[in-house]
NUDRENZA-608380 format. One record per residue: residue in three letters; residue number from 1; x, y, z of N, C-alpha, C in turn. Coordinates in steps of 0.05 Angstrom, whole numbers, plus 5000, padded with zeros to 4 digits. Layout:
N
['ALA',NUM,[X,Y,Z],[X,Y,Z],[X,Y,Z]]
...
END
This chain:
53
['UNK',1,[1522,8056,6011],[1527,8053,6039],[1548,8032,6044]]
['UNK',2,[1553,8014,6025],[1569,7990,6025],[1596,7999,6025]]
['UNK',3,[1596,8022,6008],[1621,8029,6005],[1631,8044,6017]]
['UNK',4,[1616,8058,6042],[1621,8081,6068],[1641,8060,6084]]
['UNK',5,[1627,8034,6090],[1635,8008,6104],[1662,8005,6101]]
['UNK',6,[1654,7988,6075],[1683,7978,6073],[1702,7994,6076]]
['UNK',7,[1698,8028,6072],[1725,8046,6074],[1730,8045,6093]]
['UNK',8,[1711,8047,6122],[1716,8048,6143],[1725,8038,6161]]
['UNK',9,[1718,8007,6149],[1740,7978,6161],[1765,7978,6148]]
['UNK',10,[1771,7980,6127],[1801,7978,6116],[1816,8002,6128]]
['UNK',11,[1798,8028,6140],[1819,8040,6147],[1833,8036,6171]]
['UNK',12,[1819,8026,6188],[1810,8015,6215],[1829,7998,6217]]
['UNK',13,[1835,7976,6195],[1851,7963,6199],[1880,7967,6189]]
['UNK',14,[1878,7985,6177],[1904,8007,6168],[1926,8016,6194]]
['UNK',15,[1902,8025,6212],[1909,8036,6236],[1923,8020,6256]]
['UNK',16,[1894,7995,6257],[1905,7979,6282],[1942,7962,6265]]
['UNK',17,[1941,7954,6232],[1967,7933,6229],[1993,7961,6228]]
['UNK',18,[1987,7985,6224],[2018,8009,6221],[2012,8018,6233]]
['UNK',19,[2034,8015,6264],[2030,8042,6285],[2041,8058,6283]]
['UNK',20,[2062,8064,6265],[2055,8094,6251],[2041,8105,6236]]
['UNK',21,[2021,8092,6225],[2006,8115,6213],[1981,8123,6244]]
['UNK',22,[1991,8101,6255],[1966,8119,6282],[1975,8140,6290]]
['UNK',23,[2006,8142,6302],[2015,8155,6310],[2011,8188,6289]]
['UNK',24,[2023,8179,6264],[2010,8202,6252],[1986,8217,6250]]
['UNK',25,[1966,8193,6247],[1935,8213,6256],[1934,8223,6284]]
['UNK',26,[1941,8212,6296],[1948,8218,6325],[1954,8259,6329]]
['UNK',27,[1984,8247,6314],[1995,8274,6315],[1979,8304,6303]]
['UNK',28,[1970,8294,6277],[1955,8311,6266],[1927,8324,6278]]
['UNK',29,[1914,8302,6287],[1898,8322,6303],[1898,8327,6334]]
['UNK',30,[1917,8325,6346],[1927,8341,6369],[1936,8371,6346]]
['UNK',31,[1950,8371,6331],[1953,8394,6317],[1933,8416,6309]]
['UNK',32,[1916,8395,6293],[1890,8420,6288],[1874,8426,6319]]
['UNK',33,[1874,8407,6330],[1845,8418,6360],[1858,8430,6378]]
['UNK',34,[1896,8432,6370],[1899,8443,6389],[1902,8457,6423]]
['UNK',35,[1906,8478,6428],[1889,8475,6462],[1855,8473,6468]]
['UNK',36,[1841,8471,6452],[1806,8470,6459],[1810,8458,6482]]
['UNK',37,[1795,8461,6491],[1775,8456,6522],[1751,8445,6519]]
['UNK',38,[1740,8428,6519],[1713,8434,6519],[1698,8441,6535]]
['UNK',39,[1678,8452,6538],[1667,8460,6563],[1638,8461,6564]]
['UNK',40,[1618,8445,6567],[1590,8440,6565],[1575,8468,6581]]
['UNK',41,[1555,8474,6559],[1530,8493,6567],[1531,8493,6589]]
['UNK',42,[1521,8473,6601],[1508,8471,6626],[1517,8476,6652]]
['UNK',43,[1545,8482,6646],[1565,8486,6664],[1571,8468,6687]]
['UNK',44,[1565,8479,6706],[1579,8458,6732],[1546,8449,6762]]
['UNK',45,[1527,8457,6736],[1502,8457,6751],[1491,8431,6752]]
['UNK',46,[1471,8419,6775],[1468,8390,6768],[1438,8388,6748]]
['UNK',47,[1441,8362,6735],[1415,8365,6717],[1389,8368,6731]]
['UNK',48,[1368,8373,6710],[1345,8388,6725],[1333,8363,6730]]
['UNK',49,[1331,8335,6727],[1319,8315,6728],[1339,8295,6734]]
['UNK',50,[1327,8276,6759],[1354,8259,6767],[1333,8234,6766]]
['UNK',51,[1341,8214,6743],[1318,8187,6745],[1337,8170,6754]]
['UNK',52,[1361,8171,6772],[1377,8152,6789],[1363,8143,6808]]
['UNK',53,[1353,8162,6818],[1343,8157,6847],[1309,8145,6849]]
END
């Protein structure tokens, strides 16, 4: 698990010190997702339970 970590911070910080390689991940996945939408199940209905109030 140590080593999930540390990949995940060094990449992290990969990202934040070359803003091109952000820009590249950037680019790439606007590429793969494309036009998607997302659009939730539930549509445009309000939830069945409101604990706001």
């Amino acid at each position: 698990m140590m080593v999930a970590a540390k990949t995940m911070t060094l990449t992290a910080i990969d990202l934040f010190t070359n803003p091109e390689l952000l820009d590249k991940a950037k680019a790439e996945l606007k590429q793969k997702v494309g036009g998607y939408v997302y659009k939730p199940l539930l549509g445009d209905r309000k939830p069945a339970l409101n604990y706001r109030d």
